[in-house]
N, C-alpha and C positions, 0 to 999 in steps of 0.2 A: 823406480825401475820395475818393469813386469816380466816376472820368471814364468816360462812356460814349462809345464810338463814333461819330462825326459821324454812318456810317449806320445805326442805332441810334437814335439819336434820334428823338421823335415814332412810331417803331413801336411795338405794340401786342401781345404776345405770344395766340394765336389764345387764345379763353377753349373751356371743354368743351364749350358746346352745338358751335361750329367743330369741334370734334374729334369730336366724336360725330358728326358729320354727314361730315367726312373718313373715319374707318373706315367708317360704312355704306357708303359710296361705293365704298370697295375692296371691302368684302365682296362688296359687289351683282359687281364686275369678276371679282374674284376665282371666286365661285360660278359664274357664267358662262360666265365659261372654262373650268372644270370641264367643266359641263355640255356646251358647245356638243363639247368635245373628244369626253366620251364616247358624246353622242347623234348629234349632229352637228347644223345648226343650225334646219332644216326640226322636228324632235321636241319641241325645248324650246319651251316657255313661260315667258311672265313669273311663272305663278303657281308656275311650279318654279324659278326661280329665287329667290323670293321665300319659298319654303315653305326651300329650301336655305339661304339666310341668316337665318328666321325671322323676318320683318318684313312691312308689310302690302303691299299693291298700290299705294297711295298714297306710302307710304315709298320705290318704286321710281319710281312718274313727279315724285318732287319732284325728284329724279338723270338718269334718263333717260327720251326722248322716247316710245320703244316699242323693240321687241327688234332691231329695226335697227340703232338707234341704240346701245345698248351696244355691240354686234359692231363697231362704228364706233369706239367711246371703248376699247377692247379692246385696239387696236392703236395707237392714240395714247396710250394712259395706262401698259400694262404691259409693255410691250414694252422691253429695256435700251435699244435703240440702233434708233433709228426710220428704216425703210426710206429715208427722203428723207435722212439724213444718209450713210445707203451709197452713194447716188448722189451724193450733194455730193462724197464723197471722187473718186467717180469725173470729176468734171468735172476733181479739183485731177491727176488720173493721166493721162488726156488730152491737156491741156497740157502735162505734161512731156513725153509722144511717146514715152515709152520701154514696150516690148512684155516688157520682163521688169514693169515694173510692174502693166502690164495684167493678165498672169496671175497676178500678188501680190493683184490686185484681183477676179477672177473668183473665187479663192481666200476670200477673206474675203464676198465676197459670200455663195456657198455654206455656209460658216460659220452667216450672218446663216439664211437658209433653215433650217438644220439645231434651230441654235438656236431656232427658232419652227415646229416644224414642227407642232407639238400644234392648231395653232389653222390652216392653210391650209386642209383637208379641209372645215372650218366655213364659210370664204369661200369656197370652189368651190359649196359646197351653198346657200349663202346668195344666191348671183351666182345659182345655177338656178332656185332657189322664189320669190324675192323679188323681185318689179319693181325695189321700191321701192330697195334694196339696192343696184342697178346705178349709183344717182347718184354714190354712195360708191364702189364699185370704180372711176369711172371718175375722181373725183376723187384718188383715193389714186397712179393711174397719172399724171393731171396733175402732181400734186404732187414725184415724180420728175422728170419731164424739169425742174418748174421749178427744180429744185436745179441744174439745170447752167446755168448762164447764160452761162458763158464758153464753154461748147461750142457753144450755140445760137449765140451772137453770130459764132462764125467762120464760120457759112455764110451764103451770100446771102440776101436777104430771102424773096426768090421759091421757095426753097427751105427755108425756117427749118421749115414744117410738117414736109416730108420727114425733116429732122433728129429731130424730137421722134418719128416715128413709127418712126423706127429706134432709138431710146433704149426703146422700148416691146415694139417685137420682140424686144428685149436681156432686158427685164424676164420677159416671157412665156417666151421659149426657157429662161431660167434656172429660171425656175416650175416650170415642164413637166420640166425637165429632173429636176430637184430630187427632184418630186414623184415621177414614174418611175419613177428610178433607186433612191431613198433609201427613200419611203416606200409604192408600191405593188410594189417592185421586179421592174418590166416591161423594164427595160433593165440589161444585166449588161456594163459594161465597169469598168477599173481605176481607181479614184476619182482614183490618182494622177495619173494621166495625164487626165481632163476636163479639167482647166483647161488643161494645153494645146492641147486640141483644140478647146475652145471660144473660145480667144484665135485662132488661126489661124482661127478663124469670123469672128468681131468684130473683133479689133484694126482690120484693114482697112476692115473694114464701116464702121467710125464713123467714121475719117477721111474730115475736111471736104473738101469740094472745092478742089485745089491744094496738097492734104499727101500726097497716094495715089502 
């Protein structure tokens, strides 16, 4: 006799039209990426992205909205480790108070940057051509601060704004930095030594009122 799994039970293993319709979805992500990396995201169209995976125009809005919106699902769907959990870890480094962690943390941040660095050139260009674009960048920077709650929570109320907009300065200086240094390389200092200098920037900076 074969016992199935309590959570098992009553599931239904995905049939192929589900998987066929899963792989287009990547494909569609995947080609886009491509694309957006080597054009940048102003050049590309739906019908190049769609002539790149070879499926119709139709096959593309049953998945996504318009080309927005993939550049959107781009960084939420293929990304290993999704910006908002770098900052979750940063709420949990915070809390502990310790300045060697913080640069353990600017460290991996950096990392995260480096790691995705094919696809920012595409959100800068996207933030400059596209109105519509900006609801996204601006929501993707909410979604940041809202990872840290325990750090929000230790400032006053009257000042909770303050706190999120210096969680955002943090985000942007890192960007800029990133982008700069690594990928337009406009600034030549020792990679090893940034994160310390950028911890002696911030450590400070972020502490709440009555930890300074």
């Amino acid at each position: 006799m074969v016992f199935m799994r309590e959570d098992t039970v009553g599931a239904q293993r995905p049939n192929l039209r589900d998987e066929q319709k899963r792989r287009t979805r990547l494909a569609l992500l995947e080609a886009a990426r491509g694309l957006f990396t080597e054009n940048g995201y102003a050049d590309v169209t739906v019908d190049d992205i769609t002539r790149a995976v070879g499926c119709s125009r139709a096959t593309f809005y049953l998945h996504f909205t318009n080309k927005t919106d993939i550049l959107a699902r781009i960084s939420a769907e293929t990304m290993q480790q999704r910006a908002a959990s770098v900052y979750g870890d940063l709420d949990a480094v915070l809390r502990d108070g310790s300045r060697a962690a913080f640069t353990a943390w600017i460290e991996r941040a950096l990392e995260w940057f480096d790691a995705n660095r094919d696809i920012l050139p595409a959100w800068d260009d996207a933030l400059s051509a596209d109105p519509e674009f900006r609801s996204v960048g601006r929501a993707s920077i909410t979604a940041l601060t809202d990872a840290m709650p325990d750090y929000l929570s230790r400032w006053p109320d009257d000042r909770r704004e303050e706190a999120r907009f210096r969680i955002e300065l943090l985000v942007t200086q890192l960007e800029r930095y990133f982008t700069r240094s690594t990928v337009q390389r406009t600034i030549e200092f020792a990679p090893d030594r940034a994160a310390d200098v950028l911890t002696d920037i911030w450590y400070p900076a972020l502490q709440p009122p009555g930890t300074r």
